[in-house]
C-alpha positions as CSV (number, residue, x, y, z in Angstrom):
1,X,16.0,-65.7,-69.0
2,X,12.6,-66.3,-67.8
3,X,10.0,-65.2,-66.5
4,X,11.4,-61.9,-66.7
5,X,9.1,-59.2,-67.5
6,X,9.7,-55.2,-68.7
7,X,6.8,-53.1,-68.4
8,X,6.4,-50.5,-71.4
9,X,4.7,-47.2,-70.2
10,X,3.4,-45.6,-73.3
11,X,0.9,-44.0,-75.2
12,X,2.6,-44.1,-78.6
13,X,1.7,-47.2,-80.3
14,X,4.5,-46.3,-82.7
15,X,7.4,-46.2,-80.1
16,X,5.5,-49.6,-78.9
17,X,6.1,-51.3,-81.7
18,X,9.7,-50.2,-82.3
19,X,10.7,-50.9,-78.7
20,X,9.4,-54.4,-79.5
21,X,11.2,-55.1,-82.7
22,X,14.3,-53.9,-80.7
23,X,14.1,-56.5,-78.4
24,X,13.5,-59.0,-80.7
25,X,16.3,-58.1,-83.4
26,X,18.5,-58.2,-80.3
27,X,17.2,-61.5,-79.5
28,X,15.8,-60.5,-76.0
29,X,12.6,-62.5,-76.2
30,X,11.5,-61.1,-73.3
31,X,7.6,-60.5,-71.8
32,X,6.6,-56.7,-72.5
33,X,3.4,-55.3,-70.5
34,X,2.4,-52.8,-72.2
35,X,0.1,-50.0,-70.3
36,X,-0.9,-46.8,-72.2
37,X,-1.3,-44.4,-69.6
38,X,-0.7,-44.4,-65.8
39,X,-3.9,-45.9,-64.3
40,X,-3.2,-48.9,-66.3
41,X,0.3,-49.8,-65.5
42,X,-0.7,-48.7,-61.7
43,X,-3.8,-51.0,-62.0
44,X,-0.8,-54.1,-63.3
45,X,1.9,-53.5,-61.0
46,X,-0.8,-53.3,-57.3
47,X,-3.0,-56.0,-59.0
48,X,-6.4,-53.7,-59.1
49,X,-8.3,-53.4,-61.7
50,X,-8.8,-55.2,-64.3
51,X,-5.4,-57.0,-63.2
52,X,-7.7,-57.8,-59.7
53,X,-6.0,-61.1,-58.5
54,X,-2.9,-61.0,-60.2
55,X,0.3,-62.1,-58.3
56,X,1.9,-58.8,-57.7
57,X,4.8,-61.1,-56.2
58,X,5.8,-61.4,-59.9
59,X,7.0,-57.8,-60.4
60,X,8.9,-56.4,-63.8
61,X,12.5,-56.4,-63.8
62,X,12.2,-52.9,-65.5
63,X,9.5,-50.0,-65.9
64,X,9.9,-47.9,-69.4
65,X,8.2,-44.9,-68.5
66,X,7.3,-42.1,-70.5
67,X,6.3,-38.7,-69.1
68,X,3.9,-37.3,-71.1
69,X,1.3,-39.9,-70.5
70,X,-2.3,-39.2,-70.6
71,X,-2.2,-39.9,-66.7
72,X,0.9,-38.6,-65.4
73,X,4.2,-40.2,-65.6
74,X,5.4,-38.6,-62.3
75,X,2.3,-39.3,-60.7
76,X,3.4,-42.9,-61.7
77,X,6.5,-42.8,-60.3
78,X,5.7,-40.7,-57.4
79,X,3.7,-43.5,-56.3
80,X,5.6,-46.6,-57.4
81,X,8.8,-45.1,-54.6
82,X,5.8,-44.6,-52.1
83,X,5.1,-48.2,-51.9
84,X,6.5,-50.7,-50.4
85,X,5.8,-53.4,-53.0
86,X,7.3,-51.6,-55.9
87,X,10.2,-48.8,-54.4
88,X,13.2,-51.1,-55.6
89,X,11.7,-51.7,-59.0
90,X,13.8,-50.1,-61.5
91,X,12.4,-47.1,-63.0
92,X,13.9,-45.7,-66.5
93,X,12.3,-42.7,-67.7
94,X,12.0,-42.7,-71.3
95,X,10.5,-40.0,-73.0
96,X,11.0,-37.0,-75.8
97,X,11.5,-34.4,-73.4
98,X,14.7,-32.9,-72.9
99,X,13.1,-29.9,-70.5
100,X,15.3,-30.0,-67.6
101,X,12.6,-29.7,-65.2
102,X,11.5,-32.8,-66.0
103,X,15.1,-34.6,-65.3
104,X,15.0,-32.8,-62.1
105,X,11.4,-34.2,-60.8
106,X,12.5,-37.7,-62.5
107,X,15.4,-38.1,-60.4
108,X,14.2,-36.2,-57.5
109,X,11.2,-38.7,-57.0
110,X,13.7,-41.9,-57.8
111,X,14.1,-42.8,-61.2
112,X,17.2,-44.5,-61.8
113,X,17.5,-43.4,-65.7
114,X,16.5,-40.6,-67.9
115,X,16.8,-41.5,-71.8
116,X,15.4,-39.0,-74.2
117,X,13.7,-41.0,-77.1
118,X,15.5,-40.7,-80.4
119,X,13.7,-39.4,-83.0
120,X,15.4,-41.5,-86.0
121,X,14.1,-44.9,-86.6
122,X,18.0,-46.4,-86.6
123,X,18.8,-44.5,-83.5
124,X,15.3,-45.0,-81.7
125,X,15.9,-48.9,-82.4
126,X,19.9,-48.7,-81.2
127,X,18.6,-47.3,-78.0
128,X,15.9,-49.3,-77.0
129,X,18.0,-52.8,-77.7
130,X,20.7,-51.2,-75.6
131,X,18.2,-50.2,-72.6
132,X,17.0,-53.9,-73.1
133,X,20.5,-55.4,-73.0
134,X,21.4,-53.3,-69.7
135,X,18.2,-53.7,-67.8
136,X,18.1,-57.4,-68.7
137,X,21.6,-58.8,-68.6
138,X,23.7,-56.7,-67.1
139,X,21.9,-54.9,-64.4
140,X,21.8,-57.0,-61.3
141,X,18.2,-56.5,-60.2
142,X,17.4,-56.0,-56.2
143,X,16.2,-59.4,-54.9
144,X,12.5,-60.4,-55.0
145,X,10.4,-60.6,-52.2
146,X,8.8,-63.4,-51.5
């Protein structure tokens, strides 16, 4: 694969890091953005920012985001479906909460997946090489614009 990107929405470094060692014990050496609250994975994907001038035509082939951000994880995805640039990119909620509330705004504003984060290491890592294996081989990803 390359030039294939997921984008990490997350203020744990903790869950960071095991979502990284995931991918790599599963031998998905893929790119990871990482953005630890909403404005800064808004500021990546439109290119504002301190991401000014980057080519937004090179979108992630998957957003992880997590809800309890400092900056509003629905806000996120609120406006990731409201523009044009970024409504097909797949969204996967990933997050500790199980309130259901929070699967029904999720889905409601256009997430594709909800995963609750496991709270065992074994599990957590399980999970997050599976969410890499569907989102990155399997999945067939909308076509990029151009």
């Amino acid at each position: 694969m390359k030039n294939e990107t997921i984008m990490l929405v997350d203020d744990n470094p903790d869950d960071e890091t095991l979502m990284l060692r995931a991918l790599k014990k599963n031998n998905l050496m893929i790119e990871t953005v990482v953005a630890r609250d909403g404005v800064q994975a808004l500021d990546y994907l439109f290119g504002e920012g301190a991401h000014a001038g980057r080519d937004t035509r090179e979108m992630a082939r998957v957003a992880l985001l997590d809800l309890k951000l400092p900056k509003d994880g629905l806000g996120v995805l609120r406006r990731l479906r409201a523009d044009d640039r970024t409504r097909l990119l797949p969204v996967v909620i990933l997050t500790s909460s199980n309130e259901d509330q929070d699967r029904i705004n999720s889905y409601g504003l256009g997430a594709n997946s909800y995963v609750r984060k496991p709270v065992d290491f074994d599990t957590f890592v399980a999970a997050a090489a599976q969410l890499g294996l569907y989102w990155m081989v399997l999945n067939e990803a909308p076509p990029r614009r151009v």
